[in-house]
VOVEXKOL-512290 format. One record per residue (C-alpha): chain; residue number from 1; residue in three letters; y negated, x, z negated. Coordinates in steps of 0.02 Angstrom, whole numbers. Layout:
VOVEXKOL-512290
A | NUM | ala | Y | X | Z
...
//
This chain:
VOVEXKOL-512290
A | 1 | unk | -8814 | 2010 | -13065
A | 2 | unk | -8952 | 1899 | -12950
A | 3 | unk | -9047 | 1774 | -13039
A | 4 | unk | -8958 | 1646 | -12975
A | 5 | unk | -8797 | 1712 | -13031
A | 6 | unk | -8864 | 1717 | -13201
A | 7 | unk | -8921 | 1540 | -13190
A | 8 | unk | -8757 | 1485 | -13162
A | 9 | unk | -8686 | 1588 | -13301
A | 10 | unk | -8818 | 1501 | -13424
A | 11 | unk | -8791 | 1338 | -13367
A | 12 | unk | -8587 | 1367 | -13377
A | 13 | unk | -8600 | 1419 | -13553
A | 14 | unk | -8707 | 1260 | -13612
A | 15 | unk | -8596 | 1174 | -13525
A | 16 | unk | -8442 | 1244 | -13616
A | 17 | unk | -8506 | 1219 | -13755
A | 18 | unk | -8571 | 1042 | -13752
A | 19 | unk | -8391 | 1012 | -13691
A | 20 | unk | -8305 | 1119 | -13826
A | 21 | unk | -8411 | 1111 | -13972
A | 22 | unk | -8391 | 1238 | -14111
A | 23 | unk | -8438 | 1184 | -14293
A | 24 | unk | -8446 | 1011 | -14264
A | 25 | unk | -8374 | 885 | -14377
A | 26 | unk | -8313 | 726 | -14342
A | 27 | unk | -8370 | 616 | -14505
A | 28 | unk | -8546 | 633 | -14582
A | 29 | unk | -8428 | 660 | -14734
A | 30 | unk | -8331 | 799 | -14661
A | 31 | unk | -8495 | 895 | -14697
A | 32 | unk | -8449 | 918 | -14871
A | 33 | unk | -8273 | 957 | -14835
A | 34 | unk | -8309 | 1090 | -14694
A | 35 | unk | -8430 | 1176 | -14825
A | 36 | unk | -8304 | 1162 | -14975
A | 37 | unk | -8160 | 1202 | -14880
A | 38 | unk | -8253 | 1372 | -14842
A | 39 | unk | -8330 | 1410 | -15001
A | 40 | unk | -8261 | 1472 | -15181
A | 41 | unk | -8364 | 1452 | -15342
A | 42 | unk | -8561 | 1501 | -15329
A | 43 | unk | -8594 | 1446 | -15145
A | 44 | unk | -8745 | 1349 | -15133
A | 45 | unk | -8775 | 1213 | -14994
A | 46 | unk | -8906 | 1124 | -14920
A | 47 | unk | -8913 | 1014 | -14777
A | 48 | unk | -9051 | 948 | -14652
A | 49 | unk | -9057 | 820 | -14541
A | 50 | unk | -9161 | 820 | -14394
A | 51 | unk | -9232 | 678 | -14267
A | 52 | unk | -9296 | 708 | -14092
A | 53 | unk | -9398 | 559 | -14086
A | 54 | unk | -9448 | 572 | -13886
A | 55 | unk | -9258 | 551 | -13808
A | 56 | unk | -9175 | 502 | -14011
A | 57 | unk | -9047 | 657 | -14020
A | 58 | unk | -8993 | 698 | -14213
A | 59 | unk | -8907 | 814 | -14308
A | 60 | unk | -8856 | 847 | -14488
A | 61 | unk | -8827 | 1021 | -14503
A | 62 | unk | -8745 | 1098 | -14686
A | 63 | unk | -8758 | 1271 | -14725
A | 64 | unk | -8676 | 1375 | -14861
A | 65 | unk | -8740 | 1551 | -14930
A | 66 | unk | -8665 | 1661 | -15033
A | 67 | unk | -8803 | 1794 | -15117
A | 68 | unk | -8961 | 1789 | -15147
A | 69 | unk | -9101 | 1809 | -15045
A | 70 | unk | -9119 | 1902 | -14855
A | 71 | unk | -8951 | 1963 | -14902
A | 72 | unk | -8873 | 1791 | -14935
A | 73 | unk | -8714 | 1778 | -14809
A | 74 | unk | -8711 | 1623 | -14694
A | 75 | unk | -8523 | 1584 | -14779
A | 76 | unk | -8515 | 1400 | -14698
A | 77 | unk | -8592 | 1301 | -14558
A | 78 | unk | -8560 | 1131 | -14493
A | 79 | unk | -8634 | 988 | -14408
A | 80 | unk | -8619 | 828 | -14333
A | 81 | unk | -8731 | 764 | -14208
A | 82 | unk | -8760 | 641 | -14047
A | 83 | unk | -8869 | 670 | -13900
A | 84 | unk | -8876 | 780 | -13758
A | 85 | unk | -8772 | 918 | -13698
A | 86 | unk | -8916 | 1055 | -13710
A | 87 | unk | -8945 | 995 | -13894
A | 88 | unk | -8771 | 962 | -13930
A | 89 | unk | -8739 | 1137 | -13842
A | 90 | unk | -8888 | 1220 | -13943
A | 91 | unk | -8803 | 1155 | -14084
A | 92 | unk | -8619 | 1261 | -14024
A | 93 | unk | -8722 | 1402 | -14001
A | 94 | unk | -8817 | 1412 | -14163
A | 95 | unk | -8648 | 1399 | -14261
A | 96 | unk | -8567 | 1560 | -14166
A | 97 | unk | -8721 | 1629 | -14173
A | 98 | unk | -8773 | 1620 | -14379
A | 99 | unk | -8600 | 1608 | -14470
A | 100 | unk | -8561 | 1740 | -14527
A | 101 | unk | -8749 | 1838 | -14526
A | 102 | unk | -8855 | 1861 | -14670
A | 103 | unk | -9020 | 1754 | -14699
A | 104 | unk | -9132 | 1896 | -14623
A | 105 | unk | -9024 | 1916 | -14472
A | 106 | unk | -9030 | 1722 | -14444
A | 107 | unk | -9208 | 1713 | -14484
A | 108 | unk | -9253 | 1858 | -14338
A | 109 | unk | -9119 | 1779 | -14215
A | 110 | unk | -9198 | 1584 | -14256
A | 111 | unk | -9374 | 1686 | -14225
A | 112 | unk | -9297 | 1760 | -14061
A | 113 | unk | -9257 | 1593 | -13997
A | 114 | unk | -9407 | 1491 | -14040
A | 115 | unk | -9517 | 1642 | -13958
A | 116 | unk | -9392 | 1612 | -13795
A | 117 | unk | -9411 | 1428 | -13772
A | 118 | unk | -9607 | 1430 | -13785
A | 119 | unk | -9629 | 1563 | -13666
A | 120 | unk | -9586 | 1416 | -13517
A | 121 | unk | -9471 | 1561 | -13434
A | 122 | unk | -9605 | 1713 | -13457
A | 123 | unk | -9484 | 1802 | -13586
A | 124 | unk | -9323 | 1864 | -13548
A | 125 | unk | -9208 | 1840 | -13672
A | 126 | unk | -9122 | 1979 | -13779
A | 127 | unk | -8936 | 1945 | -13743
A | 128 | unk | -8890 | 2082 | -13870
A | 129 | unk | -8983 | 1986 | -14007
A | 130 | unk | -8955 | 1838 | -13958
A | 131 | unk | -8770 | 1799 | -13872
A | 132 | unk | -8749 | 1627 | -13805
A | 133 | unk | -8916 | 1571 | -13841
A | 134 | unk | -8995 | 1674 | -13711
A | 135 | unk | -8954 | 1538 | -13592
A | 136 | unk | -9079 | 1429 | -13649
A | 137 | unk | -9188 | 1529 | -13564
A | 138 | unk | -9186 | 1414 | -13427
A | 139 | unk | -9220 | 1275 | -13531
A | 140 | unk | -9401 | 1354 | -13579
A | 141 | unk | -9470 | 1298 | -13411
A | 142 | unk | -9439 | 1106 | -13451
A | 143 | unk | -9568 | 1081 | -13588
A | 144 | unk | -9461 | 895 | -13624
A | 145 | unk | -9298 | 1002 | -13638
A | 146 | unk | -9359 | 1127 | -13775
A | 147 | unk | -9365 | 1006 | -13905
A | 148 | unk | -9180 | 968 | -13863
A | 149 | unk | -9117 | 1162 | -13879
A | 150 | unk | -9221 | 1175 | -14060
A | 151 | unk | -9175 | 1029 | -14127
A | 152 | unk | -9032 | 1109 | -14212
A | 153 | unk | -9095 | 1255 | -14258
A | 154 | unk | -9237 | 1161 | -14330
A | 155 | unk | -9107 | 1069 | -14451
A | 156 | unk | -9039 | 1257 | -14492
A | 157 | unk | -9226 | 1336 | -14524
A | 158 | unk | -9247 | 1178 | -14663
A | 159 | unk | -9081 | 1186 | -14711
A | 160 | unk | -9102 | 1378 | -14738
A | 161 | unk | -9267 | 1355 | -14850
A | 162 | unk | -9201 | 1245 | -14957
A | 163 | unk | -9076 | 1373 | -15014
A | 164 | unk | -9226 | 1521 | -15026
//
């Protein structure tokens, strides 16, 4: 596939996904209900809510482990948010992308990412690691536009340590 062709890919997916967004809740309050509704006895939760104080995107974002430790399972994920489509997209992605994983596989794939969008396009991304996300790779060369892509997984990574 050219490079354009994969361009176009990228930007379809963000755009499917800031169109069609998975995880999100309508109600600040469905939060509690999205996690509850997925959890039995002993999950713990933690939530984080994050500002992007250049352009004013935000996000809540609620996670719920099961376990202990790196080997805590990502049992629930929601979040509710209003801004952009990347962030609102980034947001999409990082739920398809975590739920499901364990706290070290989340960790490397939130490490992944991060490493992506500050390499302003140098690094090409690991589509086997990462899924979706890989087409923020794009969004790497628009130093304004990173902040937008990791503001939700910035809510996740705080979310995430308040659990550990």
């Amino acid at each position: 596939m050219t490079s354009s062709a994969m361009q176009q890919l990228y930007q379809q997916i963000i755009l499917d996904h800031a169109k069609s967004a998975h995880g999100a809740v309508a109600e600040l309050s469905d939060l509690d209900d999205a996690a509850q509704v997925a959890s039995a006895d002993g999950l713990r939760r933690a939530q984080s809510h994050q500002v992007n104080t250049t352009c004013g995107d935000e996000i809540t974002v609620r996670v719920a482990l099961s376990g202990a430790g790196a080997d805590a399972q990502i049992d629930g994920f929601a979040w509710r948010g209003v801004g952009c489509s990347i962030s609102m997209a980034s947001a999409s992605v990082l739920n398809d992308t975590v739920r499901g994983t364990s706290v070290a596989e989340s960790e490397a794939m939130l490490d992944l990412f991060r490493e992506m969008l500050r390499s302003r396009g140098t690094i090409e991304p690991d589509e086997e690691v990462l899924g979706d996300a890989a087409a923020f790779a794009g969004v790497s060369k628009y130093p304004a536009r990173v902040k937008c892509a990791m503001l939700p997984w910035v809510a996740f990574e705080a979310a995430l340590l308040q659990l550990l």
